[in-house]
C-alpha positions, 0 to 999 in steps of 0.5 A: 191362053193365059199371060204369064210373068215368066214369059215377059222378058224385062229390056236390059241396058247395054251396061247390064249386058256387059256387067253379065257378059263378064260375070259368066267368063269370070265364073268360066275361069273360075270353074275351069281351076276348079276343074283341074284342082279336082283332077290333079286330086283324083286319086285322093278322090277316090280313096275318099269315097271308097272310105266312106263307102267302107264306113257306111257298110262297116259301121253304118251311119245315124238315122235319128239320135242313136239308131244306126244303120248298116248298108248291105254291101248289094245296096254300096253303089259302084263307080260307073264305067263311063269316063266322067263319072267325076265330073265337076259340074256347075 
């Protein structure tokens, strides 16, 4: 069996883990006001997607310099039943 690179893990230094350690809590409580921004905002959320949504149907959208596109209304997407269908994710 060949040796690969990915499977060589280089020994990181105490300070580094420590350096990691605290980037990932910071970018834990970075996505966790992201997360109750985007909830606070839901409804908004969903009135811009059924807009855009309307558009793209109604008017359509460029595929290359002036050739436009309609989207038959049995293409437009609906919203999943599930409860985090809009999820913040990483």
């Amino acid at each position: 069996m060949a040796k690969r690179v990915q499977n060589e893990k280089p020994p990181r230094s105490k300070e580094a883990e420590k350096w990691i350690e605290d980037e990932c809590a910071e970018q834990v409580k970075r996505h966790a006001s992201i997360v109750e921004e985007m909830e606070s905002i839901q409804d908004k959320r969903n009135g811009w997607v059924a807009e855009f949504l309307r558009l793209v149907h109604e008017r359509g959208f460029y595929v290359t310099g002036d050739m436009r596109v309609k989207i038959p209304a049995e293409d437009i997407p609906k919203k999943p039943k599930r409860k985090d269908a809009d999820r913040v994710v990483w």
